[in-house]
N, C-alpha and C positions, 0 to 999 in steps of 0.2 A: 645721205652720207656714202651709200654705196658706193656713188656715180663718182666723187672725190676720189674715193679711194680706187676706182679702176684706171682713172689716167693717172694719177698720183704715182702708182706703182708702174705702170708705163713707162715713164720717164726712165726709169733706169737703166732701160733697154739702152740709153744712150750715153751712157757711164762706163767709161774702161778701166781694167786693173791699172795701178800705177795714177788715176789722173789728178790733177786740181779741182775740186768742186764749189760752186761758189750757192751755197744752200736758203732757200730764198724762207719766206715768213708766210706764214694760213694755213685756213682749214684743208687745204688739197695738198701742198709741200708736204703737210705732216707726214701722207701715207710715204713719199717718197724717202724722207728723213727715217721714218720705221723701216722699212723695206731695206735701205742700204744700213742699217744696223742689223740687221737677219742676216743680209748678205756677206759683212765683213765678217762675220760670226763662223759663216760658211767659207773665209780664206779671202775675200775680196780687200785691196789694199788699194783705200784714197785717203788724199786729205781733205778738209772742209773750210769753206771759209763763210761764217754766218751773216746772216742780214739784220740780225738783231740779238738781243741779248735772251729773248725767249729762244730764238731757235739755237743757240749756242747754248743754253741749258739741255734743250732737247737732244742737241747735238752727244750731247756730253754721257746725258742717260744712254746712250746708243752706242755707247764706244767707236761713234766715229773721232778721231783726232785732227785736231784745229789748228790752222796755221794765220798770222797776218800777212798783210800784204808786205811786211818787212824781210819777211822769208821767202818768197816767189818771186815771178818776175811775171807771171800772169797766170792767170785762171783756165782750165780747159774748157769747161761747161758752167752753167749755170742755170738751175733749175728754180722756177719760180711759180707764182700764181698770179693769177688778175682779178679786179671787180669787177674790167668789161671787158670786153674784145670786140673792135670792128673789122668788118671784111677786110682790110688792108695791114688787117695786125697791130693796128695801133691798139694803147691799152689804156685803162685809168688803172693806178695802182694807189694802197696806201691806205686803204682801209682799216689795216692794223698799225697806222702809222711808222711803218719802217721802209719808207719812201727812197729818204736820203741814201742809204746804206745801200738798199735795193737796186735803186739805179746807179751807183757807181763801180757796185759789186758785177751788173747786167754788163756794163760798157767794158769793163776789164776781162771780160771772159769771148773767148775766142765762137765760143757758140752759143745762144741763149734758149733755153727752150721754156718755153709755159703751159704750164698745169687747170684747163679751166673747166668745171664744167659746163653744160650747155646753157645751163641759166645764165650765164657771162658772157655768150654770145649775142651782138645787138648789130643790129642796122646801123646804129650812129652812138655815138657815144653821149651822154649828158645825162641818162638818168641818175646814175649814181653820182654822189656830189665828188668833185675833184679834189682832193686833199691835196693844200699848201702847204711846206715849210715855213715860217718864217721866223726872223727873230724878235725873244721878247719885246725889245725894247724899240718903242714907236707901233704897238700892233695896230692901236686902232687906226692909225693913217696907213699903216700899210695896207687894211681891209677895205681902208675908203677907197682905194686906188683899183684895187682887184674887186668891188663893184663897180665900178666908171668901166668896165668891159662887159657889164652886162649879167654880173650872175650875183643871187642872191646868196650872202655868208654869212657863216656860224664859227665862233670862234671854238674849238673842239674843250669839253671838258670832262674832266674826272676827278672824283673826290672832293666835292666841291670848288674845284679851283680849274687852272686853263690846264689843260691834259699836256703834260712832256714829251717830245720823242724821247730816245736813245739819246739823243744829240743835245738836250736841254731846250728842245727849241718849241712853240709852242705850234699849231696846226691847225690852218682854215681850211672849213669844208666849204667848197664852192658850187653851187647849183647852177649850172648853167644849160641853156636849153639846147636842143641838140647841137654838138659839136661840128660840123660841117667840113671846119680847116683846124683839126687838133694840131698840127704843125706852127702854125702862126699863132696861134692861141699859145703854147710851149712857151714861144721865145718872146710874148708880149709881158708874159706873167715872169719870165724870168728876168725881163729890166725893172721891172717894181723895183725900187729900194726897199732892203728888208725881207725881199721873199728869197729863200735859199735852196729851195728846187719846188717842182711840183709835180703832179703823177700821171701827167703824159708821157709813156715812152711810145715817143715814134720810131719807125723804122730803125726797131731796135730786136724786135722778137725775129727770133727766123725760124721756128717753129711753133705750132700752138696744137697742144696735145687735147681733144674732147670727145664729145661722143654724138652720134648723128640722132635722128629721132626713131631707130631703132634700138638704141644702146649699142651700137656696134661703134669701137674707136678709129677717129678720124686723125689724122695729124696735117693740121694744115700748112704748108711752108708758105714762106714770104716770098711773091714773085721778085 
């Protein structure tokens, strides 16, 4: 948890008085979502705009204040976490199922930065399985489809039933073996009929905040 919480609170290095913040969902954001509630505390003045309905709670305990996107016209930053990272910055997200939100929230913000620790940095992407959106209705044809590309799925659950985003929508977890060309992979999965995003963000992060195998922080940018 340590290691969370030292890039966590990094990130805010990159948040100025006045900005839009677009406050992303996980165990590493949290520190950042704590951290700029200390800081507003201390006279610092942003708005927020959350990636989900947990972090808009958390948001809330923190007296940071919350805007829609009905009120802006765009986001300054946007601080987020990953389940992987590869050398080129691509990510798997969605772990905690706030996928959707995540990346619309990531694409509307002028800068995106991510929170990972080292255990999130990989060679290739696929171990962790890739969380689908899709919607309820047709899932199992939708799941037949997104194995006809090669990756074993699980339809996500909780409380004995199919697990909900935010959004009502339900979520396959996709195991696929290493990712090679997450790019083309993105936009195969995104003609599915039924599938409403998924947690490839390519060539979206331009920075990725972690730590090297000294524990000393690294910030990687995106060439």
């Amino acid at each position: 948890m340590i290691e969370k919480k030292i890039v966590g609170e990094k990130a805010v290095e990159f948040i100025k008085d006045g900005m839009t913040v677009g406050l992303g969902t996980g165990s590493t954001v949290y520190y950042t979502i704590m951290k700029l509630g200390q800081l507003m505390k201390e006279g610092l003045s942003i708005k927020g705009v959350p990636t989900s309905i947990q972090t808009e709670q958390l948001a809330n305990e923190c007296g940071i204040p919350l805007v829609t996107f009905k009120e802006i016209n765009h986001i300054d930053v946007t601080i987020d976490g990953a389940d992987e990272v590869d050398p080129q910055l691509s990510l798997i997200k969605g772990g905690g199922g706030a996928l959707l939100r995540e990346k619309i929230i990531a694409r509307a913000a002028k800068s995106f930065i991510v929170v990972a620790d080292p255990a999130k940095m990989v060679d290739y992407l696929g171990a962790f399985p890739l969380p689908i959106e899709v919607v309820p209705f047709g899932v199992e044809m939708t799941n037949k489809q997104i194995r006809l590309l090669g990756a074993e799925t699980k339809i996500r659950s909780a409380n004995n039933g199919p697990y909900k985003s935010d959004n009502g929508n339900y979520i396959i977890d996709a195991k696929f073996p290493n990712i090679l060309d997450p790019v083309t992979l993105e936009q195969k999965l995104n003609m599915i009929p039924g599938v409403v995003e998924n947690g490839l963000f390519n060539q979206m992060a331009d920075a990725v905040i972690t730590l090297n195998a000294d524990k000393q922080i690294v910030v990687k940018n995106r060439s």
